[in-house]
mmCIF file as gemmi writes it, N, C-alpha and C atoms, coordinates in Angstrom:
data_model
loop_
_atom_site.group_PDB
_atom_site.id
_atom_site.type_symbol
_atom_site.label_atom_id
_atom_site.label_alt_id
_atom_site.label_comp_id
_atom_site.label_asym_id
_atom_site.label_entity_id
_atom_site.label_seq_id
_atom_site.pdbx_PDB_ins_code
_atom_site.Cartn_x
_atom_site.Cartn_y
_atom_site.Cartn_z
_atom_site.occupancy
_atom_site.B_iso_or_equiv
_atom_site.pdbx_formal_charge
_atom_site.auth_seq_id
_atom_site.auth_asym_id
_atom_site.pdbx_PDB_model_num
ATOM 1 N N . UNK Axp A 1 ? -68.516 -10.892 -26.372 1 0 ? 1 A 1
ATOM 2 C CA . UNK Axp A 1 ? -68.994 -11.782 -27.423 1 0 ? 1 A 1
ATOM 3 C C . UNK Axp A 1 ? -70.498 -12.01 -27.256 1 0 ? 1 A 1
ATOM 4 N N . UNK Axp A 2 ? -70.983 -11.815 -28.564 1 0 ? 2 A 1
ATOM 5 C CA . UNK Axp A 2 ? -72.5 -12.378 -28.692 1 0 ? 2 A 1
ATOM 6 C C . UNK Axp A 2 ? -72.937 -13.89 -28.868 1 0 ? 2 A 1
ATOM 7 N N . UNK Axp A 3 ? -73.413 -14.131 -27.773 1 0 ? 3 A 1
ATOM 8 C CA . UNK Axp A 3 ? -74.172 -15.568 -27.321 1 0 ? 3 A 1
ATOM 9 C C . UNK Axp A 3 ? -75.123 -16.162 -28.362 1 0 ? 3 A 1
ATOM 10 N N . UNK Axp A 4 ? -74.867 -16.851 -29.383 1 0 ? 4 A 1
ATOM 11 C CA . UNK Axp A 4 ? -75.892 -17.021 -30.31 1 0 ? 4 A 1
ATOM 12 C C . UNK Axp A 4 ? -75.38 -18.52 -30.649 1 0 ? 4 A 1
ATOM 13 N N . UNK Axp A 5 ? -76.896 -19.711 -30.876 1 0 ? 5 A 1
ATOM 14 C CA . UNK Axp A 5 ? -77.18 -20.727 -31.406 1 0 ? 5 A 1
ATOM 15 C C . UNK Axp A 5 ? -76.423 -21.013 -31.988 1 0 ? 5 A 1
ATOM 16 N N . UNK Axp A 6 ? -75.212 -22.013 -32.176 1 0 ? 6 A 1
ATOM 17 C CA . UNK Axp A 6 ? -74.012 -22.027 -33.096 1 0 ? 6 A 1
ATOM 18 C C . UNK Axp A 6 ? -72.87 -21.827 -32.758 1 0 ? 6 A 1
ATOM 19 N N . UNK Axp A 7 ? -72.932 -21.347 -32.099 1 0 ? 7 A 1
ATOM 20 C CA . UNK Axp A 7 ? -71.454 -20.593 -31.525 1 0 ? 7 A 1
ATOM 21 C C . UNK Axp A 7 ? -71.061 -19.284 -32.467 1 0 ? 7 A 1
ATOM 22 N N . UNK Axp A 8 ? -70.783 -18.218 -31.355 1 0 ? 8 A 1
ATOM 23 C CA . UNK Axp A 8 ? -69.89 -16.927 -31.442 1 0 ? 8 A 1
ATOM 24 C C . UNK Axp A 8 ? -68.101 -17.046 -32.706 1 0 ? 8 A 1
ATOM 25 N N . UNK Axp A 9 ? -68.196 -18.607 -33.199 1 0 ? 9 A 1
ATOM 26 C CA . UNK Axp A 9 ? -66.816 -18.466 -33.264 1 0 ? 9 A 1
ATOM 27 C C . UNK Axp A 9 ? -67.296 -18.303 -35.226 1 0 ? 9 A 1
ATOM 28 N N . UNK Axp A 10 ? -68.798 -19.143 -35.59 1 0 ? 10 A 1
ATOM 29 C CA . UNK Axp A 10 ? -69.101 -19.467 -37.292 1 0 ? 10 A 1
ATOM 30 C C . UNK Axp A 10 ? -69.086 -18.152 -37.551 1 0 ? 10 A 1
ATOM 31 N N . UNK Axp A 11 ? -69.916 -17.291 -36.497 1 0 ? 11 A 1
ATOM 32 C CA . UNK Axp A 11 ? -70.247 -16.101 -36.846 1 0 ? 11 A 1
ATOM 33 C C . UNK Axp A 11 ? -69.188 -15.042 -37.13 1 0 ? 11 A 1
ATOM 34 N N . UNK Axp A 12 ? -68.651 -15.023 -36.316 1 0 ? 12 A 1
ATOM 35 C CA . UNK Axp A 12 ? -67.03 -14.112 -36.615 1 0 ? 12 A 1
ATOM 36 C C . UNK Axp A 12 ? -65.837 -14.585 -37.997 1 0 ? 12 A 1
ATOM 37 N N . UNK Axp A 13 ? -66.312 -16.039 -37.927 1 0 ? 13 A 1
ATOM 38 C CA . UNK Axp A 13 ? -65.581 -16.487 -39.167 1 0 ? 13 A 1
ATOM 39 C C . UNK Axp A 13 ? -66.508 -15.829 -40.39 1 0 ? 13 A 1
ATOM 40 N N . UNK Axp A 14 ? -67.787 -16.071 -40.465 1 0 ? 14 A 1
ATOM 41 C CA . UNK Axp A 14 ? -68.69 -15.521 -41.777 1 0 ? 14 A 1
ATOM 42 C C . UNK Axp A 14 ? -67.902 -13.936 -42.073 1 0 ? 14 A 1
ATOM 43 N N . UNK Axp A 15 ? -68.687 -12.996 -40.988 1 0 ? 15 A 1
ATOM 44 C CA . UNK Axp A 15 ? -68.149 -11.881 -40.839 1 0 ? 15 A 1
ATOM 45 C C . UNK Axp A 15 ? -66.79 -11.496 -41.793 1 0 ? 15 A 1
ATOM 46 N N . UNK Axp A 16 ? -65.802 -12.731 -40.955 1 0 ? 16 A 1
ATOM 47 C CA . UNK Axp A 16 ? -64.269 -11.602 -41.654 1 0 ? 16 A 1
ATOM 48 C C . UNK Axp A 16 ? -64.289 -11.99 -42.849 1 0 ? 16 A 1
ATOM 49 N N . UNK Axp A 17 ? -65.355 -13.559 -43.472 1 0 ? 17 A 1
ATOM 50 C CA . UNK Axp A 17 ? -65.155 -13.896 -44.739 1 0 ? 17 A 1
ATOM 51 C C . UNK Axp A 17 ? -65.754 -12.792 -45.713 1 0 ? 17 A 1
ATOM 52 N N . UNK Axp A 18 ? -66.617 -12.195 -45.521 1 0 ? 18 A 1
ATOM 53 C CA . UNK Axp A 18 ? -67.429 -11.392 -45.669 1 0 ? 18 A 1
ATOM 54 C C . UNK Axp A 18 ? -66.705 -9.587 -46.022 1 0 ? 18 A 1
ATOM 55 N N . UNK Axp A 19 ? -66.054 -9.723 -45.451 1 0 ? 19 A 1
ATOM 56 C CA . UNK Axp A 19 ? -65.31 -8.487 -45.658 1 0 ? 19 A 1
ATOM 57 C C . UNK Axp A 19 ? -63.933 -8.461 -46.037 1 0 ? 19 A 1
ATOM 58 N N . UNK Axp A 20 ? -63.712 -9.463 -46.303 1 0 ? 20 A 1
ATOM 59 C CA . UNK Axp A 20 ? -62.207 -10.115 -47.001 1 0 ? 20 A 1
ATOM 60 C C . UNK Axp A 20 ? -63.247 -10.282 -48.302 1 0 ? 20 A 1
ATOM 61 N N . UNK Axp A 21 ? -63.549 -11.141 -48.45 1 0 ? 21 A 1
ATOM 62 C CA . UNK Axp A 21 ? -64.358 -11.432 -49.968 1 0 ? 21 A 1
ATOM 63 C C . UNK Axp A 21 ? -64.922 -9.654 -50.242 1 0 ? 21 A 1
ATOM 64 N N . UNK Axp A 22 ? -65.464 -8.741 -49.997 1 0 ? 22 A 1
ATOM 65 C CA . UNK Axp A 22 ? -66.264 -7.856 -50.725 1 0 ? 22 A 1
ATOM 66 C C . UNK Axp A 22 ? -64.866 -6.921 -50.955 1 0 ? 22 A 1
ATOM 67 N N . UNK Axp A 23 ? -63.671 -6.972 -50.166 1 0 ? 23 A 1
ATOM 68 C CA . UNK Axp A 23 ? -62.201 -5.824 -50.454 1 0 ? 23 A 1
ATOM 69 C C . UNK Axp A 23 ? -61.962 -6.975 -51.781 1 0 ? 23 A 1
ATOM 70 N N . UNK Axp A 24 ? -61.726 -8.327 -51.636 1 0 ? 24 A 1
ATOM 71 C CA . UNK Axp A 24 ? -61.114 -8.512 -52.745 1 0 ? 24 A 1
ATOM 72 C C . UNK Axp A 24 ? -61.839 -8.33 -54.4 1 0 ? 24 A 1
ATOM 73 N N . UNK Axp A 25 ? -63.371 -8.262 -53.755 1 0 ? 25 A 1
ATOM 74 C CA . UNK Axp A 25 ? -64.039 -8.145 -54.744 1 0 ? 25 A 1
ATOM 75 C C . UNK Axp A 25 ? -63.963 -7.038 -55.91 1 0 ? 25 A 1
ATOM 76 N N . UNK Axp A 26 ? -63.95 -5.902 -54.289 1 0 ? 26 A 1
ATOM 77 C CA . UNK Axp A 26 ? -63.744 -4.05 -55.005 1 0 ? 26 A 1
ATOM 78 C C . UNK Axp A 26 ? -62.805 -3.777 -55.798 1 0 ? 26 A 1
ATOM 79 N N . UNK Axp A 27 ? -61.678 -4.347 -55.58 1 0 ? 27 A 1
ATOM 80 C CA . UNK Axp A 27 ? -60.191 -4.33 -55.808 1 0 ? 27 A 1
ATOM 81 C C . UNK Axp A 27 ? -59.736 -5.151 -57.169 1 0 ? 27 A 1
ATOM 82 N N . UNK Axp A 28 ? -60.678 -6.173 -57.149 1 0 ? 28 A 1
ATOM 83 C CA . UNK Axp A 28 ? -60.808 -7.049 -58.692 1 0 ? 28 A 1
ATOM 84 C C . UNK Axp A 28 ? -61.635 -6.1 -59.457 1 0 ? 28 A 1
ATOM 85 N N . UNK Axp A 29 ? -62.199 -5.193 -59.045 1 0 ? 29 A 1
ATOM 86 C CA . UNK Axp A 29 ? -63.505 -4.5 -59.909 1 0 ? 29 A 1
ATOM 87 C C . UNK Axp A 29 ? -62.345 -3.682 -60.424 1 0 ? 29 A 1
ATOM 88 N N . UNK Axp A 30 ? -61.601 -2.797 -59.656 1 0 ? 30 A 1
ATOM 89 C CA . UNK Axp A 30 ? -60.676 -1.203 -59.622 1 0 ? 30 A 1
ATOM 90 C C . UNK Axp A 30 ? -59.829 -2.12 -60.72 1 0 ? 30 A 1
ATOM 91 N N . UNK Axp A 31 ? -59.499 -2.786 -60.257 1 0 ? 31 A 1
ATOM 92 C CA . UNK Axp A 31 ? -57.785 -3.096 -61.055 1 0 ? 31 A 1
ATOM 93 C C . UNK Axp A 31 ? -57.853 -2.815 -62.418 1 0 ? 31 A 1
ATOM 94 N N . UNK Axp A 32 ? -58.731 -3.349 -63.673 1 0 ? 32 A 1
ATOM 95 C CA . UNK Axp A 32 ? -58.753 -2.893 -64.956 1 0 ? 32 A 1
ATOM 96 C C . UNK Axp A 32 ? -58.549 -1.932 -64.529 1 0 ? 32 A 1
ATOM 97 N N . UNK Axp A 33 ? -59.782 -0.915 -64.247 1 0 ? 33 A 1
ATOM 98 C CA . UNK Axp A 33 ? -59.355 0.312 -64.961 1 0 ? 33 A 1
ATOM 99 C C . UNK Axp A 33 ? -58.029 1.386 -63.881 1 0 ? 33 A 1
């Protein structure tokens, strides 16, 4: 784990939000068509 101002734990939370939000994003884009 990376030692950073804040704690290691906001950062890993941003992260998976981050890549959960941009799949659901892609996937809301795909679905119409």
């Amino acid at each position: 784990m990376i030692r950073v101002p804040g704690g290691c734990l906001l950062w890993v939370v941003i992260s998976v939000a981050l890549s959960v939000g941009l799949t659901v994003l892609v996937n809301l884009a795909l679905l119409p068509f």
